[in-house]
N, C-alpha and C positions, 0 to 999 in steps of 0.2 A: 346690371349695366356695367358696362367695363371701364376701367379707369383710364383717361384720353394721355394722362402723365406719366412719364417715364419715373419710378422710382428714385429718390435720394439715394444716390451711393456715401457714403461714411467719408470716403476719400475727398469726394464733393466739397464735405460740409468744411474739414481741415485745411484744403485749399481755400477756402473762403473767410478764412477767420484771420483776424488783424494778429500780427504778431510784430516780437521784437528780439532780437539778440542780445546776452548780455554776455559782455568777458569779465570776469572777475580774473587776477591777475597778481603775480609778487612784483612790484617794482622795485627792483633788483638797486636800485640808485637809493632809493628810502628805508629799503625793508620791511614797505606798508602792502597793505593789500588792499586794490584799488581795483574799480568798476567804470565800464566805459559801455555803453551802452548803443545799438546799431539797428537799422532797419533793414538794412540786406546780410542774410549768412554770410556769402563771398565777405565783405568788407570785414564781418567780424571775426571768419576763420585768419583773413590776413593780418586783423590787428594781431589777434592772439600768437600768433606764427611768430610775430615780431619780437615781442616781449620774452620769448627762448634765449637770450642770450648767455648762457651758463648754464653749469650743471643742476645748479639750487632755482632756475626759475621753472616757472610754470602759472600755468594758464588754461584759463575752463571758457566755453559758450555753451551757453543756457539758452533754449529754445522757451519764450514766455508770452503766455497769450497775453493780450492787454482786454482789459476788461471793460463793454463798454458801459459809458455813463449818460444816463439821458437827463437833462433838468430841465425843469417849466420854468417860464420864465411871464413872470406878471406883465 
């Protein structure tokens, strides 16, 4: 008998999966390194964009799945 379902594509599955942005980042005012954390890439490649302000900054975004969590609840 044939199968009525079209195949799971891989691309499918990663479009479907909860994610979040992180920028980690020099804040160039402190000298710390500090994380700001995004649910749309756009926003987080802009934050990041921002924080260039000198030769010595810089700044990363990290693509992170979120993991989900199920709890029972009496």
């Amino acid at each position: 008998m044939a199968k009525a379902t079209a195949p799971v594509s891989i691309h499918q599955l990663q479009d479907s999966e909860d994610v979040e942005f992180h920028v980690t980042y020099l804040d160039s005012e402190t000298g710390r390194v500090r994380r700001e954390d995004f649910q749309d890439l756009t926003a987080a490649e802009r934050f990041a964009s921002a924080q260039l302000r000198d030769a010595d900054s810089w700044a990363v975004v990290d693509r992170v799945k979120l993991q989900q969590i199920s709890r029972m609840v009496a």
